[in-house]
N, C-alpha and C positions, 0 to 999 in steps of 0.2 A: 504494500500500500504506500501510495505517495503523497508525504507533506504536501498540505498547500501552504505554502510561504508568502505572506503580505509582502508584494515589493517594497513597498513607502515602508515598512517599522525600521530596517535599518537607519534608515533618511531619519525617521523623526528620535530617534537613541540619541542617534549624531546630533541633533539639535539640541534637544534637551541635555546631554552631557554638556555641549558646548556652552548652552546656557548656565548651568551649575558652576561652570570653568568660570565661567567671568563674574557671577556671584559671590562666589569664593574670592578673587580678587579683588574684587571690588569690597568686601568685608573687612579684609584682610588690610587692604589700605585705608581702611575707614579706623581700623583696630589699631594703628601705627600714627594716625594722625591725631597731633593736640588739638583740643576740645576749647582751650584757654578763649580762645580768640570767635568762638562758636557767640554768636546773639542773634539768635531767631526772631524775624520780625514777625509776628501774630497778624494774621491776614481776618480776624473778627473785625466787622465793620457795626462799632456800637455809638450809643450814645454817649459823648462826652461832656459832662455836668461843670463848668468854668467856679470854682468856691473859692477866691480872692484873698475873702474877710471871715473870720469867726462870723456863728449864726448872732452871739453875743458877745459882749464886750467879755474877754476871756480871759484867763490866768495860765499861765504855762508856767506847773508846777514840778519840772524838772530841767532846769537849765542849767550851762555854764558859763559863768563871765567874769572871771577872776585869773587866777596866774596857776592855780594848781596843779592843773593838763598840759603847762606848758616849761613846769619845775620852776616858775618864778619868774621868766626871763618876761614874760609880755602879758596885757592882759587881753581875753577871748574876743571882749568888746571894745577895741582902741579907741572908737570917737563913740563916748556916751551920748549924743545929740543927734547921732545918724542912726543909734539902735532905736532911740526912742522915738522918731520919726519911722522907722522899719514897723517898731510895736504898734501906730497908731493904723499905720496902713494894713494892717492883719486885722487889726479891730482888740488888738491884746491890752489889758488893762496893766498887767502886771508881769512880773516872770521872778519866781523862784532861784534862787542862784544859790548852788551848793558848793561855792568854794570858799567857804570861812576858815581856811587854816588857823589854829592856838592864835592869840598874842597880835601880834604886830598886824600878821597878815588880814586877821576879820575885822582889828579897826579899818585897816586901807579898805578893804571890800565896802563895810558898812558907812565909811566914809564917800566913796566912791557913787555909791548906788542907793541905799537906803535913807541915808541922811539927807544925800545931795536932792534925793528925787523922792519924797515923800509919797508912799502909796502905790509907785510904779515897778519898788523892787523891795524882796524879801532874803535875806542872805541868812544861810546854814552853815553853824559854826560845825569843825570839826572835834574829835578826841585826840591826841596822840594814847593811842592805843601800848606802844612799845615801853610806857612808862609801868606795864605792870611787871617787871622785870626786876622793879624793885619793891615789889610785896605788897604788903598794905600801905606803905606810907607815897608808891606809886599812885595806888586805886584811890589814895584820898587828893592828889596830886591832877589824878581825872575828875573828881567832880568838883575841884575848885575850878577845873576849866569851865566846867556846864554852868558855874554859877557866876564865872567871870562873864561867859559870852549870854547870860541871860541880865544881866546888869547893863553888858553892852548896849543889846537892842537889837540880840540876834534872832531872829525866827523859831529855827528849830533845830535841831543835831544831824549832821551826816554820818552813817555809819556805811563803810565801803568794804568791799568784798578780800578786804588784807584781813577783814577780820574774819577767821575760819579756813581762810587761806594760805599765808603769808604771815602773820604776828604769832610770834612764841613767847613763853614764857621765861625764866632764869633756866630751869632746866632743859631747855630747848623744846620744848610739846608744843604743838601745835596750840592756842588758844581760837577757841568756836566763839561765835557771837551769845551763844547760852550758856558761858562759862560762869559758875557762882560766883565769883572773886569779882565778876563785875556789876555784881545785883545794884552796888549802890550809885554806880554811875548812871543809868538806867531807872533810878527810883526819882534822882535827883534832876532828871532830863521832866519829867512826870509832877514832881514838884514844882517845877519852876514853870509848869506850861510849858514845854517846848516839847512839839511832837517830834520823832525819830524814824528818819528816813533810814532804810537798808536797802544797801545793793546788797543782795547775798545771793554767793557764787555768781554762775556764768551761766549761757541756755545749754542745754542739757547735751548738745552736740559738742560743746567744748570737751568732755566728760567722756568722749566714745573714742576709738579706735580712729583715726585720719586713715579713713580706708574708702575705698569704691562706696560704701554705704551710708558714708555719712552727709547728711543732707547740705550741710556747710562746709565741704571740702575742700572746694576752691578758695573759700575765705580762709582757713587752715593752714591750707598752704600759702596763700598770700602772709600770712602773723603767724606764721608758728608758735610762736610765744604764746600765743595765747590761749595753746589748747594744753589742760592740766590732766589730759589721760596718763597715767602712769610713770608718774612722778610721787603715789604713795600718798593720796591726800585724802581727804572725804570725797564720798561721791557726792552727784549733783543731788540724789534723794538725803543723801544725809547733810548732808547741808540744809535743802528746804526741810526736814525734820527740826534741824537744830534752829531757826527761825521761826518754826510755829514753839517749840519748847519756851524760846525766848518774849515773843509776844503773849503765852497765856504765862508765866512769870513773875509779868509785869503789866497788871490789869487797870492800872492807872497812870500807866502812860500812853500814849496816843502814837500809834509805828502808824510808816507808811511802807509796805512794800513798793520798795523801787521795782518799776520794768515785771507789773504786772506780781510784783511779790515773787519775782523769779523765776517762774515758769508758767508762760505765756502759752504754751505748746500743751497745757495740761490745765484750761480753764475751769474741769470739773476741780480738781482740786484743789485748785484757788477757791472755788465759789464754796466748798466744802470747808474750807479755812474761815473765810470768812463769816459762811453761818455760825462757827467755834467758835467766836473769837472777836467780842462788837468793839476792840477797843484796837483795831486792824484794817485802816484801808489801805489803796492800792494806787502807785501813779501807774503812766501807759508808758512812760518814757523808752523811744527808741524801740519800740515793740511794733511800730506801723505793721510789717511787710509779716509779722506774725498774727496777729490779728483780724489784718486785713486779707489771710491766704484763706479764714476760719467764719465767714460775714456771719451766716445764721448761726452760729455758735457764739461767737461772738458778741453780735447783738444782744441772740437770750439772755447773754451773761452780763453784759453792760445793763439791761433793763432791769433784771432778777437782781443787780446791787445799782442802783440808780443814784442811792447818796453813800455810796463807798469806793468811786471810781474817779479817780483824778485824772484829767488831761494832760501831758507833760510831754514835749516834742523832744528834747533832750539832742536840739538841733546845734550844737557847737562846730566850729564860730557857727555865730546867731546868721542862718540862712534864709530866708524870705520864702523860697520855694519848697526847701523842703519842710518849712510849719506849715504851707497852706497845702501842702499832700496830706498833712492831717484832714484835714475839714471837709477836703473830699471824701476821704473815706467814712470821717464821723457823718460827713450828712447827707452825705447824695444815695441814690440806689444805683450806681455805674458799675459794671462789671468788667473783669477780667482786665487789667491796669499794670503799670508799671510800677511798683513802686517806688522807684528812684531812677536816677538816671541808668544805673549799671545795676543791675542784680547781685547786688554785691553779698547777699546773705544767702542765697539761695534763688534757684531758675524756677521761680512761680508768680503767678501772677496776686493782684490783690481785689478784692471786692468792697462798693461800700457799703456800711453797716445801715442805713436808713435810718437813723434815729430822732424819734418825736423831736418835738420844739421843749418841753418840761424834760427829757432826759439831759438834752443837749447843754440846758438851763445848767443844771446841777455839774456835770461833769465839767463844761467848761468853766465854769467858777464857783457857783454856790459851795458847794462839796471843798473847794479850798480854801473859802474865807471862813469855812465853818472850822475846820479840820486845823486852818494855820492862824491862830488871835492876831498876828503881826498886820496880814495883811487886812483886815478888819471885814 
């Protein structure tokens, strides 16, 4: 008996092989080529919502404009008359400034901002935290600070991510921001009215492996520096552990988590903090393009804490454009966006939140004249 043989299957092998051949190649050079320089332009043709100005006259309750980002050498805002013309054109009423260094430096700041411009700025002193190295007569050495910079006419306390990171103690240990030894620094911030801002730690990718997986990789590797994977430190949950331990501790002082209380990425559990814990709210500072990747999430959550939510653009130097990238996202209903000019944290886009006219109310200010006495 005699096969019948399809003439054409050979013909079409050969094709289809040949296609695979250059498939493979073509992966293969795809697999070999840097991605760095990749920026896909988004071919969605939506509505774009133009937000200028705050919906109200608003507070940007996490700013910089002192010398501390820059080790002293300049300050963030060089011509104080061209920020406060920048402030009026945003619709901003005010702006939080966290760089009160000890001593010399928070008079200059409070000098500079507070005194010169009554009502327009609110300056947070800092601790030298490395003074508890010298025991108890260090930790009394910290709250003569809190009581110097509350005599001054400072707002309220910076507490920065050295603490639980970076500050030890005589014996070399790591000191957490819920360390006992510092109860009374912390009671005496509470005493004096002055609420307590924490950065604590990094977002939670700082924390992982700089591998193919990590969603901030390219930022990673642009600051190495700034990723604490294994280097032997607290993780990113025991960090936000040792943060909420610290806030129910001290139930008559007034914290603000900075940057969403830390993990922005993880809004149930902020929103779950917060139920814990009414003597605990939160700024957005520098959380845009996290927020803004999460809109109905997001939303719920800014609505479900409506007077526990602070606006804070934490745009240093003071940038125009990117604090009114805020306002788009707090108020418009616009989708799928850039958040910045370069994707610099991550390759996703951002949504905005749509929020009422009474949420916007409170977040953009109510919520921080109530939270900060300074600015009244």
């Amino acid at each position: 008996m005699v096969d019948h043989v399809n003439p054409g299957l050979p013909d079409r092998l050969l094709a289809a092989g040949a296609r695979r051949t250059r498939a493979l190649a073509a992966r293969a050079r795809l697999n070999t080529q840097r991605l760095a320089a990749y920026r896909p332009r988004s071919e969605l043709v939506l509505p774009v919502t133009d937000v200028p100005r705050a919906a109200v006259p608003a507070v940007d309750a996490h700013n910089h404009l002192g010398r501390w980002l820059t080790g002293g050498r300049t300050w963030l805002a060089p011509d104080v008359p061209a920020l406060l013309a920048r402030m009026d054109e945003l619709n901003l009423a005010a702006v939080v400034n966290l760089d009160g260094l000890p001593g010399a430096e928070l008079e200059a700041n409070l000098d500079r901002y507070d005194r010169a411009h009554p009502g327009r700025f609110a300056t947070f002193a800092h601790v030298d935290w490395s003074l508890l190295v010298q025991g108890p007569r260090g930790v009394a050495a910290m709250v003569a600070q809190v009581e110097a910079a509350a005599r001054a006419g400072a707002a309220g306390i910076k507490v920065w991510k050295d603490l639980g990171l970076v500050q030890r103690d005589a014996s070399g240990a790591l000191v957490g921001p819920d360390d006992d030894r510092l109860s009374d620094v912390f009671d005496a911030a509470g005493a004096h009215g002055l609420p307590v801002l924490v950065h604590i730690g990094d977002p939670p990718a700082f924390f992982r492996p700089v591998d193919r997986f990590n969603e901030r990789l390219e930022e990673l590797r642009l600051h190495p520096d700034w990723s604490w994977y294994g280097k032997g430190l607290p993780t990113h949950r025991q960090l936000q552990d040792a943060f909420e331990r610290l806030v129910a501790a001290h139930p008559g002082t007034t914290f603000i988590g900075a940057h969403v209380a830390g993990w922005a990425e993880n809004l149930q559990w902020v929103s779950d903090v917060l139920d814990r814990l009414p003597n605990l709210v939160v700024d957005t500072g520098a959380r845009l393009a996290e927020l803004g990747r999460q809109p109905r999430t997001a939303a719920a959550f800014v609505r479900r804490h409506a007077d526990r939510v602070l606006w804070g653009s934490d745009s240093f130097p003071f940038e125009p454009d990117a604090v009114s990238r805020w306002f788009r996202v707090l108020e418009s209903a616009d989708e799928a966006f850039d958040y910045g000019p370069v994707a610099d944290q991550g390759r996703w886009t951002v949504s905005g939140l749509d929020l009422g006219a009474d949420v916007l109310a409170a977040v953009y200010a109510g919520n921080a004249r109530r939270v900060i006495p300074a600015l009244g």
